[in-house]
C-alpha positions as CSV (number, residue, x, y, z in Angstrom):
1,X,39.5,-76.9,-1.0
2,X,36.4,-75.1,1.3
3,X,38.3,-71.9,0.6
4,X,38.7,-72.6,-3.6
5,X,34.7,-73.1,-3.6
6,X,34.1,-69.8,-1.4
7,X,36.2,-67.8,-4.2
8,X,34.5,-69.4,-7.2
9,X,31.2,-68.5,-5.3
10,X,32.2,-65.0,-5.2
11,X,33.3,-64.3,-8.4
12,X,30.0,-66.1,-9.9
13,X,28.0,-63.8,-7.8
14,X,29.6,-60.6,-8.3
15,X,29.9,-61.5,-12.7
16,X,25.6,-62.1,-12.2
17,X,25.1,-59.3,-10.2
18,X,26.6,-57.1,-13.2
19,X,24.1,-55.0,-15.2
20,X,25.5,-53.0,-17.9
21,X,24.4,-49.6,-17.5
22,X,23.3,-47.1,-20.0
23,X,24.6,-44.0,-20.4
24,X,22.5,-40.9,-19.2
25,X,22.3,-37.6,-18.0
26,X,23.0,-36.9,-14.2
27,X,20.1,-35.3,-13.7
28,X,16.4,-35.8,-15.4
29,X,15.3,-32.7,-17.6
30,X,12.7,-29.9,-16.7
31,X,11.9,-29.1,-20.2
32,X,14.0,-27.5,-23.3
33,X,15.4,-24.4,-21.0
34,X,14.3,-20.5,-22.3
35,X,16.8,-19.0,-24.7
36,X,19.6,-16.2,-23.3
37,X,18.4,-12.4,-23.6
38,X,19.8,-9.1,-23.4
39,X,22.4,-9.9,-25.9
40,X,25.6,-7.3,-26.4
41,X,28.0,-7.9,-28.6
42,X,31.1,-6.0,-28.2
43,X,34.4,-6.3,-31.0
44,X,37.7,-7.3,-30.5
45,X,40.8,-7.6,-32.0
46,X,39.9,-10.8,-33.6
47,X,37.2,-12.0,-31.7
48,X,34.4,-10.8,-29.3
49,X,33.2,-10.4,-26.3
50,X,29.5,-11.2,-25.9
51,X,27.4,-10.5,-22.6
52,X,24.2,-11.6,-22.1
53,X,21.4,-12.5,-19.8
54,X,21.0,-16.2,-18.9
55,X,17.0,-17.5,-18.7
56,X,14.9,-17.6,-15.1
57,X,15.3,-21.7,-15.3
58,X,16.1,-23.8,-12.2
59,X,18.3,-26.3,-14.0
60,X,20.6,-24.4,-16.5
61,X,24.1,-25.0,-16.6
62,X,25.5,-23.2,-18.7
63,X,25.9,-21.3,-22.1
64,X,27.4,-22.7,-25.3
65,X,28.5,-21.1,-28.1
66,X,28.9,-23.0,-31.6
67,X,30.7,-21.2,-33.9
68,X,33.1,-21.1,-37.2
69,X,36.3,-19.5,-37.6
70,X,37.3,-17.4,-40.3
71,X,40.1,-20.5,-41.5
72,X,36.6,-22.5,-41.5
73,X,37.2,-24.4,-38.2
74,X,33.9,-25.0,-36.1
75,X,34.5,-24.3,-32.4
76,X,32.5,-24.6,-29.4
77,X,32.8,-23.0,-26.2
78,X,31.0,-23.5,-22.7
79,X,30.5,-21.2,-19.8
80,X,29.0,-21.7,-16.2
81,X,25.9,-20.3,-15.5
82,X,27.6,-18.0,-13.0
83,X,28.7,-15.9,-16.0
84,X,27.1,-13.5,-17.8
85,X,29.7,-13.4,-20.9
86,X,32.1,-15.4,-23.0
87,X,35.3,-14.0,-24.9
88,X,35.8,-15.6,-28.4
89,X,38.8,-15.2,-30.2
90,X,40.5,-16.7,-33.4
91,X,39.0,-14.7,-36.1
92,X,41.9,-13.7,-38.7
93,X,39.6,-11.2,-40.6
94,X,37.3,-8.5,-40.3
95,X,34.6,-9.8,-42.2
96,X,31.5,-10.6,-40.6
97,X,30.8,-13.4,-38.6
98,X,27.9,-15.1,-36.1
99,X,27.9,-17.4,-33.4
100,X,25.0,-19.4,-32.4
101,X,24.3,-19.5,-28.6
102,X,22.6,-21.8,-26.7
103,X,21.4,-22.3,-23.0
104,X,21.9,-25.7,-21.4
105,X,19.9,-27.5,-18.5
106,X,21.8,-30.1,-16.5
107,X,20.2,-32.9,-18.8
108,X,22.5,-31.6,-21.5
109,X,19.2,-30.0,-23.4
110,X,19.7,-27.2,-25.5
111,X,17.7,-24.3,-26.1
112,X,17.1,-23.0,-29.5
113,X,19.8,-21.1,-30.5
114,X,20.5,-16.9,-30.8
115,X,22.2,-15.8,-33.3
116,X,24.9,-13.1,-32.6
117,X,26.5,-11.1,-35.5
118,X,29.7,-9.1,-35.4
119,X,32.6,-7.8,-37.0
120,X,35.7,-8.4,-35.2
121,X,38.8,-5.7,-34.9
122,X,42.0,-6.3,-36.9
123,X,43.4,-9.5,-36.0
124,X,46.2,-9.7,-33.8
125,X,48.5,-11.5,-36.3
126,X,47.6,-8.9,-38.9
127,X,49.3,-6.3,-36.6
128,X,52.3,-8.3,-35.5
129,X,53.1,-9.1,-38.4
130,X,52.5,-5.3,-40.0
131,X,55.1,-4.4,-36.9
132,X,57.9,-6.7,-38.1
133,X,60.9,-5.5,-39.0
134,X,64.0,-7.6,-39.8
135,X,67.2,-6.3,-39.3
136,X,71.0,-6.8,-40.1
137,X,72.8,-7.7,-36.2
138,X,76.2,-9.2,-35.3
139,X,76.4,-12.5,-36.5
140,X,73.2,-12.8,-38.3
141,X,69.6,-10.8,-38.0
142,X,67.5,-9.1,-35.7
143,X,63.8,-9.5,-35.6
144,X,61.5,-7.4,-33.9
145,X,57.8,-7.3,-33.3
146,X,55.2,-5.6,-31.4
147,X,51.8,-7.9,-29.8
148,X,50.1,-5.2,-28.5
149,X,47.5,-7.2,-27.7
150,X,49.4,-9.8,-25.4
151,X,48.3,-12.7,-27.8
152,X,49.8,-16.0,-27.3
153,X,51.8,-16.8,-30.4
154,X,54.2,-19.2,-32.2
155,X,57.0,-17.8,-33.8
156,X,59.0,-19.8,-36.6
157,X,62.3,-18.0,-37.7
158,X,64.3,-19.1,-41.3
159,X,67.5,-18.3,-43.0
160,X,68.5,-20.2,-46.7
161,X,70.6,-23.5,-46.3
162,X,73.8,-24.1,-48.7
163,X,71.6,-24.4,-51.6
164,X,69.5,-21.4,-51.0
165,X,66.2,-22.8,-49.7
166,X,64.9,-21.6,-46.8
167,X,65.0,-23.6,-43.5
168,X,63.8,-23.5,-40.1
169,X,65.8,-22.6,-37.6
170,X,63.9,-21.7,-34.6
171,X,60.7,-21.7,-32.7
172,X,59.6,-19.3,-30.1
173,X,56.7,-19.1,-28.2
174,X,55.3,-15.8,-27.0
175,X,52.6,-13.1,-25.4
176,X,55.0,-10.3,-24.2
177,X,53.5,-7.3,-25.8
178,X,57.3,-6.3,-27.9
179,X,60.6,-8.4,-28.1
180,X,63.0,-9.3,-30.5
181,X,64.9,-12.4,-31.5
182,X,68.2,-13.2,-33.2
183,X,70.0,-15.4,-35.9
184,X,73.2,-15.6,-35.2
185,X,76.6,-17.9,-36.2
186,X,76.2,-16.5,-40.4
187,X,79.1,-15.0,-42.1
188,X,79.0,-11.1,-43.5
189,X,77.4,-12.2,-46.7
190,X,73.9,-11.4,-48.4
191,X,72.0,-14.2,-47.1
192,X,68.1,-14.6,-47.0
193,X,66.7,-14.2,-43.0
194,X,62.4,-15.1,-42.9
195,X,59.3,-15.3,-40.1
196,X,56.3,-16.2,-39.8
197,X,53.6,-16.5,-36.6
198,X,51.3,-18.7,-36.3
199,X,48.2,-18.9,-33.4
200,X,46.3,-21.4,-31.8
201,X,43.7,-21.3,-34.1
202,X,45.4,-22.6,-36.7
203,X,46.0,-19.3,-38.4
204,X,49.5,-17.9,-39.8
205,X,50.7,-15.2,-41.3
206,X,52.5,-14.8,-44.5
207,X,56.0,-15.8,-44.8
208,X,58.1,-12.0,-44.2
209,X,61.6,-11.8,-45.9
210,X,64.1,-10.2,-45.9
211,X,67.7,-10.2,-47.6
212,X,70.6,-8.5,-45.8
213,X,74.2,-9.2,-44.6
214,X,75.0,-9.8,-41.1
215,X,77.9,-7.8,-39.0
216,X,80.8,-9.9,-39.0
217,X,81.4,-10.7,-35.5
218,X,84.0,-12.8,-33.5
219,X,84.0,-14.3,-30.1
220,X,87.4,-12.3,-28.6
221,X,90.6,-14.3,-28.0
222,X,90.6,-15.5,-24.3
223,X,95.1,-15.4,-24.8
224,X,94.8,-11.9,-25.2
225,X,91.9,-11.1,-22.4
226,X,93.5,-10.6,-18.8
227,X,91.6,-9.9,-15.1
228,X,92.5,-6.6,-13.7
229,X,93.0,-6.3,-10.0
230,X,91.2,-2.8,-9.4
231,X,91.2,-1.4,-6.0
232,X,87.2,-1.9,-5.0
233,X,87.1,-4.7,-7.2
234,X,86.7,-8.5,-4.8
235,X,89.1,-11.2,-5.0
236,X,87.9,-14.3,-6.9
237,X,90.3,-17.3,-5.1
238,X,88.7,-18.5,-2.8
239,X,87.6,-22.5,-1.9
240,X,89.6,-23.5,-5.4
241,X,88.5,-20.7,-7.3
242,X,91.0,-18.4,-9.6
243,X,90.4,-15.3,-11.3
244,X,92.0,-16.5,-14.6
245,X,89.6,-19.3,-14.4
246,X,86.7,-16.8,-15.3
247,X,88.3,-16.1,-19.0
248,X,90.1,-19.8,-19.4
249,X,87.7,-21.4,-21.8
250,X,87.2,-24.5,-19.1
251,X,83.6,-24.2,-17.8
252,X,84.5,-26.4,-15.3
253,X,86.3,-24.4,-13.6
254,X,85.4,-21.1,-11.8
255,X,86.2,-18.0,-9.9
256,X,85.2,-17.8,-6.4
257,X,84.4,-14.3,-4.0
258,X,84.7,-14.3,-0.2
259,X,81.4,-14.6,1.9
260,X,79.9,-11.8,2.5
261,X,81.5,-10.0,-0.7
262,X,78.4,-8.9,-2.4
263,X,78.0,-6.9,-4.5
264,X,81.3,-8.5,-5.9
265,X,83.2,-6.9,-9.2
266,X,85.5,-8.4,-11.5
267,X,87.3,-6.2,-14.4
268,X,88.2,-7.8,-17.5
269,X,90.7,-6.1,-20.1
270,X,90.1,-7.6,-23.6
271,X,93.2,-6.9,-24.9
272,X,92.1,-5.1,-28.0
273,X,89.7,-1.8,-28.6
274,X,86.3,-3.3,-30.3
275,X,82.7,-2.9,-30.8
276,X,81.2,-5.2,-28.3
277,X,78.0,-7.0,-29.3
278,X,76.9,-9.5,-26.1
279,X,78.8,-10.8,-23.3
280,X,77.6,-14.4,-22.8
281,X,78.2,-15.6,-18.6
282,X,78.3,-19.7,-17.7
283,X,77.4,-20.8,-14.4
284,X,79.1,-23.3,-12.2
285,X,77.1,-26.7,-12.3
286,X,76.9,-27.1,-9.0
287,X,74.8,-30.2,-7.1
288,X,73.8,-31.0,-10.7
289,X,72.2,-27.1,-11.2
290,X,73.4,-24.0,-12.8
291,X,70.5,-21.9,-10.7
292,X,72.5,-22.7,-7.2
293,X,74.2,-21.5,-4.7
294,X,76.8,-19.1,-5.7
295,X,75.5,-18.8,-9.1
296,X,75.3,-15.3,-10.0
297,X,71.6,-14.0,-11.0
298,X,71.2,-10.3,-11.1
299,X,74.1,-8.3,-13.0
300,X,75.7,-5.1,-14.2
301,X,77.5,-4.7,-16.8
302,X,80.2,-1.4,-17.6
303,X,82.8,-0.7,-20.1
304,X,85.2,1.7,-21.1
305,X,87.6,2.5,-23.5
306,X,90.7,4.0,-21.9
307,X,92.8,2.1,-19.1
308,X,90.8,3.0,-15.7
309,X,92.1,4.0,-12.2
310,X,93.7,1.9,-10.4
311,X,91.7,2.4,-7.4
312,X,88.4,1.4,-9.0
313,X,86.7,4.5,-9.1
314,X,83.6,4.2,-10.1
315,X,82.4,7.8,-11.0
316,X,84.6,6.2,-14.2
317,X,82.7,4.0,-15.3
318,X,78.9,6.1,-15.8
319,X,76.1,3.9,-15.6
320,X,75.6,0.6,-16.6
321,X,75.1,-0.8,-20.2
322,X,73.7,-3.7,-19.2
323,X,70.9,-5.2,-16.4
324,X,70.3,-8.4,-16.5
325,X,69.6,-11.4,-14.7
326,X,70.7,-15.4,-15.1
327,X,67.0,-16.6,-15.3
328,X,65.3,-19.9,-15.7
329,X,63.8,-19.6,-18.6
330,X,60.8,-21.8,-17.0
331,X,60.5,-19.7,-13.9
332,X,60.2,-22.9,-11.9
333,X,61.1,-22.2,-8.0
334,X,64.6,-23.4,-6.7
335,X,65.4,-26.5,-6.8
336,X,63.5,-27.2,-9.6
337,X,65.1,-27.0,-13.4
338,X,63.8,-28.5,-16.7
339,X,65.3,-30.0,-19.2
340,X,64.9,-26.0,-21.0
341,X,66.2,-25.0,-18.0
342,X,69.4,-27.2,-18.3
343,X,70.0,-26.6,-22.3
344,X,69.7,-22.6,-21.8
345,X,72.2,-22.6,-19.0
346,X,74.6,-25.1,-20.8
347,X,74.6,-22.1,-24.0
348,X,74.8,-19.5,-21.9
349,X,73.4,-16.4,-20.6
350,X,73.5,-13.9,-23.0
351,X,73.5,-9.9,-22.6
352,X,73.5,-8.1,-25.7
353,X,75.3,-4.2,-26.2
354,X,73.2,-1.9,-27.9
355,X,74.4,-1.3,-31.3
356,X,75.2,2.5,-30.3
357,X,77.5,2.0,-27.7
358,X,81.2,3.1,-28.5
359,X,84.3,0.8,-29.1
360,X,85.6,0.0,-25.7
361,X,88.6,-2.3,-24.2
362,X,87.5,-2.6,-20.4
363,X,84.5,-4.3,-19.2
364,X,83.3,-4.8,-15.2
365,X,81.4,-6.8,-14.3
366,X,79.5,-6.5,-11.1
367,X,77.5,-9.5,-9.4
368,X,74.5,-8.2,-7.0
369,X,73.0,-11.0,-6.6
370,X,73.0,-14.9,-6.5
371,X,70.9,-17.9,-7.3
372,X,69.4,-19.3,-4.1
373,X,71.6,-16.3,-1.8
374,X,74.6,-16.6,-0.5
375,X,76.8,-14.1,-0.2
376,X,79.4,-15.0,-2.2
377,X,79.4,-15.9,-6.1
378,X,81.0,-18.5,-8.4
379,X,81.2,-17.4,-11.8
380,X,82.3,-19.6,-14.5
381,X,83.0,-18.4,-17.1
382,X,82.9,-15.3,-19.6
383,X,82.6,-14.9,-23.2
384,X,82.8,-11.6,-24.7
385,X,82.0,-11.1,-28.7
386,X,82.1,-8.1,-31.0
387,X,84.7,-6.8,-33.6
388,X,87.8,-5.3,-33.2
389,X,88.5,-2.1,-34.1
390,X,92.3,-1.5,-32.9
């Protein structure tokens, strides 16, 4: 009973000792601060960079600019006082503009403001979007694009549904400076393939169509393919692996090399002469990963038309048509997949053939390198698309 009291004592005094406190600055004011000097304003694509001189006071903090966007947004952007400029960006015209900066103590007191006009450079959506080009490909359309200005940007990709209207179909985020994306899974008929980008300003382009028909294209007939047994080329039966299990349409099963095998090669004859378009590799889930062990990661690619030595020689085979490597597509460290990481493996890694390489029956594959190191690899499959010529 002594012990209830004590606790009901306790909680009465610490409910009375309460005092709601009013919210305030963390530090008292020294006076509206002096306004920033020495102001240069220099243009950029879609934005500016402004330097300036911060003023002689003890307590600034730091410089805010409050400005509007060309879509009519109002922004504001702080910097520490151990700056001396601020990079604004999201303007999608070149019409002039001003931004309205101010000096700020610790109090959060504002100086009066100084305004800074400009014209900003072409927009960086202006010229990605004046670089697209849309383009028939196997299976569906290729886009490509230049962002010469490394701009972070969301790409929306479109083709007509059943009825005609145009859907979306894909989203892509990106900054590399040039790439390309594809449609693919359309038949060879006139069909409607669209894009548009969109920033994180809340900008977007206009909608860029295009009507053309695909390439017909057909994932090659696994019956007809075979594994060729060249000379230099590694043996893939090891610890329950099978060559045929590379080209058997079962994902879970696999080839597997000897240790210390790398680089290790296998050949695969398609069975027919064609135009190749990508070769698409699966990797083995292994302890509930496709970026493990075995797993290949960097990879050559070679083909030929006419039956090759049997010794392997590889002064046969030129150079390589493809480099490439089995990447996460989040670039997370071993060990550590995402959900993206999971879904890109599962559709597999694809390596496309340029458009100008020659019809071709042969193709070798040669591992260099695998997921986490070992020296031997696992594949699990191969898929190999195209049309066939003979």
């Amino acid at each position: 009973m002594k012990l209830r009291y004590l606790l009901l004592y306790i909680m009465a005094l610490a409910l009375f000792s309460c005092e709601e406190k009013a919210l305030a600055p963390i530090s008292s004011s020294l006076g509206k601060p002096g306004v920033v000097t020495g102001i240069v304003a220099e243009a950029l694509s879609g934005g500016v960079k402004v330097t300036y001189r911060i003023p002689n006071t003890e307590d600034i903090l730091s410089v805010k600019a409050i400005y509007t966007l060309s879509n009519g947004r109002t922004m504001e952007q702080d910097v520490s006082y151990f700056e001396n400029n601020m990079v604004i960006l999201g303007y999608n015209d070149t019409k002039e503009h001003e931004i309205k900066l101010y000096a700020v103590n610790r109090a959060q007191v504002k100086s009066d403001p100084v305004t800074v006009k400009f014209t900003p450079l072409e927009p960086p959506l202006a010229k990605i979007a004046r670089s697209i080009e849309i383009i028939s490909a196997f299976g569906g359309a290729q886009y490509n694009w230049v962002n010469e200005d490394k701009y972070p940007v969301n790409i929306e990709f479109f083709t007509n549904d059943s009825i005609g209207y145009l859907q979306l179909v894909r989203v892509l985020t990106s900054e590399l400076p040039a790439s390309n994306s594809k449609l693919r899974g359309y038949d060879p008929e006139m069909r409607t393939f669209a894009i548009l980008v969109r920033d994180n300003y809340g900008n977007v382009t206009d909608t860029i169509k295009k009507n053309l028909v695909p390439f017909f294209e057909q994932r090659f007939d696994k019956k007809k393919m075979s594994i060729m047994k060249l000379g230099s080329d590694v043996n893939f039966t090891n610890w329950e692996g099978t060559d045929a299990y590379i080209i058997d349409d079962d994902k879970t099963t696999f080839g597997h090399s000897p240790a210390n095998s790398l680089p290790a090669t296998f050949t695969i004859d398609l069975g027919v002469v064609a135009q190749v378009s990508r070769v698409v590799f699966f990797n083995r889930l292994f302890n509930d990963s496709y970026y493990s062990w075995g797993n290949p990661k960097d990879i050559e690619i070679y083909g030929r038309k006419d039956r090759p030595a049997q010794s392997g020689d590889w002064s046969e085979w030129g150079a390589p048509i493809v480099v490439g490597e089995l990447s996460k597509p989040s670039g997370q460290p071993s060990g550590t997949d995402t959900d993206e990481d999971r879904a890109y493996a599962e559709s597999g890694f694809e390596f496309e053939f340029p458009v100008e390489i020659e019809p071709l029956r042969y193709i070798r594959i040669k591992i260099l390198s695998t997921q986490t190191g070992p020296t031997y690899a696992h594949p699990a499959e191969v898929d190999v698309f195209g049309q066939i010529k003979e």
